[in-house]
Each structure stands twice: as structure tokens, then as C-alpha cells.
C-alpha positions as CSV (number, residue, x, y, z in Angstrom):
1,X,14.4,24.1,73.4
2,X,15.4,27.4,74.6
3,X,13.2,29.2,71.4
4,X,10.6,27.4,73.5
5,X,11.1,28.4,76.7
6,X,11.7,32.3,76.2
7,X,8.4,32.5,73.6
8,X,6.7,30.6,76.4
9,X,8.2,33.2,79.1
10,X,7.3,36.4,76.6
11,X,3.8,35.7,76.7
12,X,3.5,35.0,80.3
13,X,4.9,38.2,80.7
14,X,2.4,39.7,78.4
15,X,-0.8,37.8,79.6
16,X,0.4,38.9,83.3
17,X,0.6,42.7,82.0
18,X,-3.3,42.3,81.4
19,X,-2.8,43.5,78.0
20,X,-4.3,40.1,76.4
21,X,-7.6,40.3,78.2
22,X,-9.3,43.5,76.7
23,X,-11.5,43.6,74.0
24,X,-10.5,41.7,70.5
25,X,-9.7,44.9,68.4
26,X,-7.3,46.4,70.1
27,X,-3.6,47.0,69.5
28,X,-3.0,44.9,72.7
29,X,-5.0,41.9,72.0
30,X,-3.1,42.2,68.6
31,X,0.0,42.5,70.8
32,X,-1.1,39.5,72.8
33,X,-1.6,36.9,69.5
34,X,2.4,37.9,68.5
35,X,3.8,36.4,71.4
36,X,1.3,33.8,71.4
37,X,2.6,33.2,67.8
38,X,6.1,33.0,68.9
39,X,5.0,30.2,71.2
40,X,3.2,28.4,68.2
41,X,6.1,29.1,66.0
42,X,8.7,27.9,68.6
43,X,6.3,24.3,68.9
44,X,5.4,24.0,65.1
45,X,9.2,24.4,64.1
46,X,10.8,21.9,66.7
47,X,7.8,19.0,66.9
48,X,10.0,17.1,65.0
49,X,13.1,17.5,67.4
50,X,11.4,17.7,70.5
51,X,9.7,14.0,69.6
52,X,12.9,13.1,68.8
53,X,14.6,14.4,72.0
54,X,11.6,13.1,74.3
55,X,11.5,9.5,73.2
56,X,15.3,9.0,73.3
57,X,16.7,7.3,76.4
58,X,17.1,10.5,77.9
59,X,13.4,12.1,76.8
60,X,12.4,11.9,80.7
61,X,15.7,13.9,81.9
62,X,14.9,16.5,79.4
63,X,11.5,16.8,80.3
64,X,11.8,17.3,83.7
65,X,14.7,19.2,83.4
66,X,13.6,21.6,80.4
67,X,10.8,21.5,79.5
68,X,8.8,21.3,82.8
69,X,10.0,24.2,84.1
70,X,8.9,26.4,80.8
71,X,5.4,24.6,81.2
72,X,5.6,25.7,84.8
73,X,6.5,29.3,84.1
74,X,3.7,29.2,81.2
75,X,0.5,27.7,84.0
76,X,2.0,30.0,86.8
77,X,1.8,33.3,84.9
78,X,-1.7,32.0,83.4
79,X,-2.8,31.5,87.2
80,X,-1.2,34.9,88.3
81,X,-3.4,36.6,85.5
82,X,-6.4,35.1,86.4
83,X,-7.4,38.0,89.0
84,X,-6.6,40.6,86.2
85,X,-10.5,39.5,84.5
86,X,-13.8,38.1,85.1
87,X,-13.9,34.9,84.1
88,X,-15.3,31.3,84.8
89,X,-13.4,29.1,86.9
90,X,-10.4,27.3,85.3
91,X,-6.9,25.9,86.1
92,X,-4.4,27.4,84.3
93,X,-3.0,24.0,83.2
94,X,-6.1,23.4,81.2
95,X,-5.4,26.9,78.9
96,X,-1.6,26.0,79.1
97,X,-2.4,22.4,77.6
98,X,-5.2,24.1,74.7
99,X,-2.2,26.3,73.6
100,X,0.7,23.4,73.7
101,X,-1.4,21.0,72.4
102,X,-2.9,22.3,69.7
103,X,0.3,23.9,68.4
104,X,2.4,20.8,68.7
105,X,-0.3,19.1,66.0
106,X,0.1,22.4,64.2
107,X,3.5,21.3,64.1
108,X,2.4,17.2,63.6
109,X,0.5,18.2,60.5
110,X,3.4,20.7,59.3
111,X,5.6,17.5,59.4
112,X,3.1,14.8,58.0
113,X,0.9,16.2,56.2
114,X,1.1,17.9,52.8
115,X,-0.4,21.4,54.2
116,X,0.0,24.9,53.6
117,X,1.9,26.6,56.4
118,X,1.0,27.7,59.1
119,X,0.0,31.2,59.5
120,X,1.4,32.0,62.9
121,X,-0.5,35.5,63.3
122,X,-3.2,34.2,61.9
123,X,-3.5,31.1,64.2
124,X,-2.4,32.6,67.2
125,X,-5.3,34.8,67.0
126,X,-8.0,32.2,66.9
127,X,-6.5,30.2,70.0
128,X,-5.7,33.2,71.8
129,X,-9.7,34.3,71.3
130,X,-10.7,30.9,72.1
131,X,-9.1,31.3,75.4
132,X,-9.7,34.6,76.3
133,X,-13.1,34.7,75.0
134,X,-14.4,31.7,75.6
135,X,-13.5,31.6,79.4
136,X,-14.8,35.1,79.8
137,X,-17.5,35.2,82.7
138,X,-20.9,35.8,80.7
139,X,-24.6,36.9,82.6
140,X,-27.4,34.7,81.6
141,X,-28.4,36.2,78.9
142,X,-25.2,35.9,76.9
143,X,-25.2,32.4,78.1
């Protein structure tokens, strides 16, 4: 778990620097998708354990105790970013959840599936644009 928590805790410290939200070719957005890739990496790699570790008897201690708080960390430093751009109104649970989510069925299909794997740069790019990009505020003609 810990993987988890400190690739969750490097990109909140790298969304909070502001870095993440500039333009999409820039060394910083660049910047930006490698520690979201060490957040994919982290889920893809343990999906298997962490189902494991969750649905056990003692999957709710866990949770509440480990991997809550990481979550926490990960939805506070998106909130605390939010000033940092213009940008539509969002909770930063919902862009925590995108990220989590669609790693840990990165991580399904990795397990399940017979599928090439996963590009981590490649894939942290994509969801860190679908974020960043597709919450950006827009005028109405870009609507």
C-alpha cells in the first residue's frame, strides 16, 4: 500500500505546484502525467493484492485505516488546486475517483485479460488531459 500512498501524495504535491494545469506541450504537463503514472502504476501493479486485502475480514480496517487517508490526501490537494485555474465547477472527489477508477480496471484488465501492458506514460497522459482539459472553463464559442 504504501507505493500507493506516496505516488498518490507526489502528484498532489505536483497538481498543487500548478505545474499540471498549463498548456499540453509543455515540460510541466509532461512532468504532471509522470507522477500521475506513478499513481497508475502503483494501482495497476497491486489490484490484485489490494482486492485481496479489501475483501478479507479485515478489508474495512484497511480501508479506513490506509487507504482512506491516501484518498483523502489525493481529493484535498485536488480541491486546494482548484483556485490555481479556471475551470467549471467540480468536487475534487469526482477527478480523484476518474483517476482511481480507471487505473484499478487498468489493473483489472492487466490481471484478466490477455492485453498488452500498460503504457504508464502513455496512459497517464490521456487521463491527466481528460481531467485537466476537459474541466477547463471554456466561453461559448468553444463550447
Amino acid at each position: 500500500m504504501r507505493p500507493l500512498a506516496e505516488a498518490l501524495h507526489g502528484w498532489v504535491e505536483f497538481v498543487q505546484s500548478g505545474a499540471a494545469l498549463v498548456s499540453r506541450a509543455t515540460p510541466e504537463r509532461e512532468q504532471g502525467a509522470v507522477a500521475l503514472g506513478r499513481v497508475v502504476e502503483a494501482l495497476v501493479v497491486n489490484a490484485p493484492l489490494l482486492g485481496v486485502v479489501l475483501f478479507s475480514e479485515h478489508g474495512a480496517d484497511f480501508y479506513r485505516d490506509h487507504l482512506r487517508p491516501a484518498i483523502d490526501e489525493f481529493v484535498s490537494g485536488i480541491e486546494a488546486a482548484k483556485q490555481l485555474w479556471d475551470h467549471r465547477e467540480f468536487g475534487g472527489q469526482l477527478p480523484a475517483n476518474v483517476v482511481l477508477g480507471t487505473a484499478l480496471f487498468a489493473g483489472l484488465r492487466q490481471s484478466f485479460e490477455e492485453s498488452p501492458p500498460v503504457d504508464y506514460a502513455a496512459f497517464a497522459d490521456e487521463l491527466q488531459g481528460l481531467i485537466f482539459d476537459g474541466l477547463r472553463l471554456r466561453g461559448p464559442a468553444e463550447d
